[in-house]
C-alpha positions in Angstrom: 0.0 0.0 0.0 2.7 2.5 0.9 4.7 1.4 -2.2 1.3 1.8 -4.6 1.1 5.1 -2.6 4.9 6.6 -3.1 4.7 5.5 -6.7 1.1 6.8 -7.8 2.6 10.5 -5.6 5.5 10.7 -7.6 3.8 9.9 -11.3 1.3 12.6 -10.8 3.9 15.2 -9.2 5.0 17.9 -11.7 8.9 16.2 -12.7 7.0 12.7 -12.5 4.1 14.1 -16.1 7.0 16.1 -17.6 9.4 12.8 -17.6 6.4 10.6 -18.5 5.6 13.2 -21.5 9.2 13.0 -22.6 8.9 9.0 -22.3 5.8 8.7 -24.7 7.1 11.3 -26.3 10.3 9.8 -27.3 8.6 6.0 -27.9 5.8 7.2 -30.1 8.3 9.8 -32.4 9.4 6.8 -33.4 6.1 5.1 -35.1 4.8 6.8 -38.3 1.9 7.1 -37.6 1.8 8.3 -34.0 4.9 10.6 -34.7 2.6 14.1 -34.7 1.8 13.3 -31.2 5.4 11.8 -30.5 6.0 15.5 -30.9 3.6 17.1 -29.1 4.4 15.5 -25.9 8.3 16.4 -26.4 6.6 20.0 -26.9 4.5 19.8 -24.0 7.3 18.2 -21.5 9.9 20.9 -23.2 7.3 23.6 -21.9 6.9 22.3 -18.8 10.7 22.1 -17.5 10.8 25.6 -18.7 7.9 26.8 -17.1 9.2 24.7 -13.6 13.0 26.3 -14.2 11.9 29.7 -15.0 8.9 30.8 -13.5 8.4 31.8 -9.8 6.1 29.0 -9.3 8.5 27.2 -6.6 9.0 29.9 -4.6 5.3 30.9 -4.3 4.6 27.6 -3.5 7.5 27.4 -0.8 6.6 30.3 0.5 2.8 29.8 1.2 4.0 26.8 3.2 6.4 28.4 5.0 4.8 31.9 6.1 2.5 30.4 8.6 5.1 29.9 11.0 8.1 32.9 12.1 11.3 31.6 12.6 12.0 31.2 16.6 14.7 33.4 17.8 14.5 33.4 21.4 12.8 30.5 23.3 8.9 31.6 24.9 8.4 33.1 28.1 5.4 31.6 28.4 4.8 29.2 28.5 8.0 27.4 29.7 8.8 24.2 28.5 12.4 22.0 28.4 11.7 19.6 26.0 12.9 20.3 22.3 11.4 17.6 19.8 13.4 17.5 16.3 11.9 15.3 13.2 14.4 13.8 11.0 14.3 13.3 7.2 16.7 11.0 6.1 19.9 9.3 7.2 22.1 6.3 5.5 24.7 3.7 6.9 28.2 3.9 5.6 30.9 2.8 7.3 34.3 4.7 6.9 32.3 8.1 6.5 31.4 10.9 9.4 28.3 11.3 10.8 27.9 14.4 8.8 27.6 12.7 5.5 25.3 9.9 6.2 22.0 12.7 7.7 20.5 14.2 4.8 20.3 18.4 4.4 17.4 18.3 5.8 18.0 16.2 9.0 21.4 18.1 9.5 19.1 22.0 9.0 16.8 20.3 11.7 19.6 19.4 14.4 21.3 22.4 14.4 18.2 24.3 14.4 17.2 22.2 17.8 21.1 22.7 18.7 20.8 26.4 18.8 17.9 26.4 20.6 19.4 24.1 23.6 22.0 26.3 23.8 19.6 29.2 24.6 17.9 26.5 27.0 20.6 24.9 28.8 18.2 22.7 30.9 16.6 21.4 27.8 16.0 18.1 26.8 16.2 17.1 22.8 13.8 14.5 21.5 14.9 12.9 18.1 12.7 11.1 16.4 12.3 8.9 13.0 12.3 5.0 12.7 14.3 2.7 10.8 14.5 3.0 6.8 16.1 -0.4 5.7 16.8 -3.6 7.7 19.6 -4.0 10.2 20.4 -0.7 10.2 20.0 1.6 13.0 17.0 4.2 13.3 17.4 7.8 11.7 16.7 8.9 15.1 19.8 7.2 16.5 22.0 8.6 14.0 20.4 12.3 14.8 21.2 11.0 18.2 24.9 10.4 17.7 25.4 13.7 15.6 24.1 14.6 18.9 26.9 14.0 20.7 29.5 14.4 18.6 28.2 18.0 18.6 28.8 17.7 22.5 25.2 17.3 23.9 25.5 14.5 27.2 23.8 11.2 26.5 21.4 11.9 29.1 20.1 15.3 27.3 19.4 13.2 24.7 15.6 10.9 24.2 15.7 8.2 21.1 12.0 7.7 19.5 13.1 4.8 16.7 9.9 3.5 16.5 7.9 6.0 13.8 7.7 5.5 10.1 6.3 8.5 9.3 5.1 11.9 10.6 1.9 11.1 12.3 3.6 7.9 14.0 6.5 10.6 14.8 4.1 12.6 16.9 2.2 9.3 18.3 5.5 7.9 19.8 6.7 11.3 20.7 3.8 12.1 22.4 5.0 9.4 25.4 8.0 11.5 26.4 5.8 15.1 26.1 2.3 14.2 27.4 0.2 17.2 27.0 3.3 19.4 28.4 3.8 22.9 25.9 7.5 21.4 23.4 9.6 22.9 21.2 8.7 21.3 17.9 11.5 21.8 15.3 10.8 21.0 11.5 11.7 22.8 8.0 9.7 25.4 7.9 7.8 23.9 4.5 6.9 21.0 6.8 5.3 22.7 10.0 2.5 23.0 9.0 1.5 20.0 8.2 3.8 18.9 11.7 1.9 21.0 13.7 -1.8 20.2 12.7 -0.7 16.0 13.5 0.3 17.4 16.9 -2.9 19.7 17.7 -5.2 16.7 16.4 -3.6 14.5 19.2 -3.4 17.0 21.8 -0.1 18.3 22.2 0.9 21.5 22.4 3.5 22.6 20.2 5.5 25.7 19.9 6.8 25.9 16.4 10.3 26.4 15.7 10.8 26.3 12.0 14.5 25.1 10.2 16.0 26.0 6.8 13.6 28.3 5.5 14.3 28.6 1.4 12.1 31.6 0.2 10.3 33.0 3.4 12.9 35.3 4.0 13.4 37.1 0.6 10.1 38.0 1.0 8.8 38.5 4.3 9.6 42.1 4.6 8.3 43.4 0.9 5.0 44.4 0.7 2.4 43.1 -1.9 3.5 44.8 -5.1 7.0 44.1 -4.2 7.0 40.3 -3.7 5.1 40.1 -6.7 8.1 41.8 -8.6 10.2 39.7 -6.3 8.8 36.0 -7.1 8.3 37.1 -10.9 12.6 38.0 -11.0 12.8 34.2 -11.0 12.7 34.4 -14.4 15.8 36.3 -15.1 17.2 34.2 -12.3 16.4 30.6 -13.2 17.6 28.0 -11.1 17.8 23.9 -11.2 17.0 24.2 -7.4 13.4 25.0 -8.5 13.1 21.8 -9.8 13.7 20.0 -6.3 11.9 22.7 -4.0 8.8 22.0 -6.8 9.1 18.5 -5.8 9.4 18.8 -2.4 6.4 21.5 -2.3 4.0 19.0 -3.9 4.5 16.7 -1.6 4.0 18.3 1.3 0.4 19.6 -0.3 -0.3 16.4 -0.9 1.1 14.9 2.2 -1.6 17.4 3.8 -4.3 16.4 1.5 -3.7 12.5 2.5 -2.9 13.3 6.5 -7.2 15.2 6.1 -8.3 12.1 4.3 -6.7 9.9 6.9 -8.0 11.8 9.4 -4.4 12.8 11.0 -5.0 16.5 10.8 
């Protein structure tokens, strides 16, 4: 189900059409008869990675998912809290190589984000969570964990939640160290979101603090007729980093889409 799930996401997400269009566009050029169409799907995928490179259409996105949230600079007042929960994304086994190059970017934005903010909070407690990806190899989390303390954090500052295979189970096996206590909840900013609605639907009570913001911060300041000049310069500024950050903004949508339907949010 998860597999059927991961494959029909990525077939309908906007690199998944434009490489099918280029497929069938390449397989039916060569038949006679179909070639007209052969071309018109080369035409249409052509347009379409032009369109996704050029246009502004990835940082809009981005940003919509990440204005919600302001970044955390100092931790709350009120109310207090010492726990800091961090969600991972993705980490590998390798041995021979540092710590450092088996988290993915986004795992390593998270920690330091949630590293920064124990240092402010010096009695605080960090919380990493994320399962296990393949078998016999340890969970994400107890990878974050060891980054952890290689970044000189004590053992004991430091809870493991290896159990959760996804965000909802994150916040389900989570919620055993946090109760219904006010924590520290650190995510990419593009994420929260979707982080924070699982964790109000189950009762918790998070206080955002949002990592590795990408276009939030080129525009938070401009007002309307400005960001609008600002998101449309992406097209005298075109970037192959849209094509990922298009990507990854479609699946969060959908991810939040799916987490309604599921009832999770």
């Amino acid at each position: 189900m998860d597999f059927l799930k991961k494959t029909v996401e990525l077939l309908s997400s906007p690199l998944g059409i434009m490489v099918l269009l280029f497929i069938f566009g390449i397989l039916l050029h060569f038949r006679k008869r179909r070639r007209p169409l052969g071309r018109g799907l080369l035409f249409c995928g052509a347009v379409l990675f032009l369109i996704f490179l050029f246009s502004p259409l990835a940082g809009y996105l981005m940003y919509n998912l990440e204005k919600d949230y302001a970044p955390l600079l100092q931790p709350p007042e009120q109310p207090q809290t010492n726990k800091i929960l961090i969600l991972s994304g993705y980490a590998e086994e390798h041995e021979g190589f540092p710590i450092t190059s088996l988290l993915s970017e986004m795992t390593v934005g998270n920690l330091t984000e949630g590293l920064r903010l124990y240092h402010l909070m010096p009695d605080s407690v960090l919380i990493v969570s994320g399962g296990v990806l393949r078998k016999d190899e340890r969970s994400v989390a107890a990878s974050m964990a060891e980054f952890l303390k290689q970044m000189g954090i004590p053992e004991e500052r430091i809870i493991i939640e290896g159990n959760s295979q996804n965000t909802y189970e994150n916040f389900l096996e989570s919620r055993k160290f946090v109760g219904t206590e006010p924590f520290i909840l650190v995510a990419q900013a593009c994420d929260m979101r979707r982080a924070a609605a699982v964790a109000l639907k189950l009762e918790m009570r998070p206080i955002a603090a949002p990592a590795s913001y990408w276009a939030l911060q080129h525009h938070a300041d401009l007002n309307e007729s400005k960001k609008t000049g600002s998101f449309w310069g992406a097209f005298i500024n075109p970037s192959v980093e849209n094509l990922s950050r298009l990507q990854w903004a479609y699946h969060e949508y959908v991810g939040y889409i799916w987490y309604r339907l599921r009832g999770w949010v």
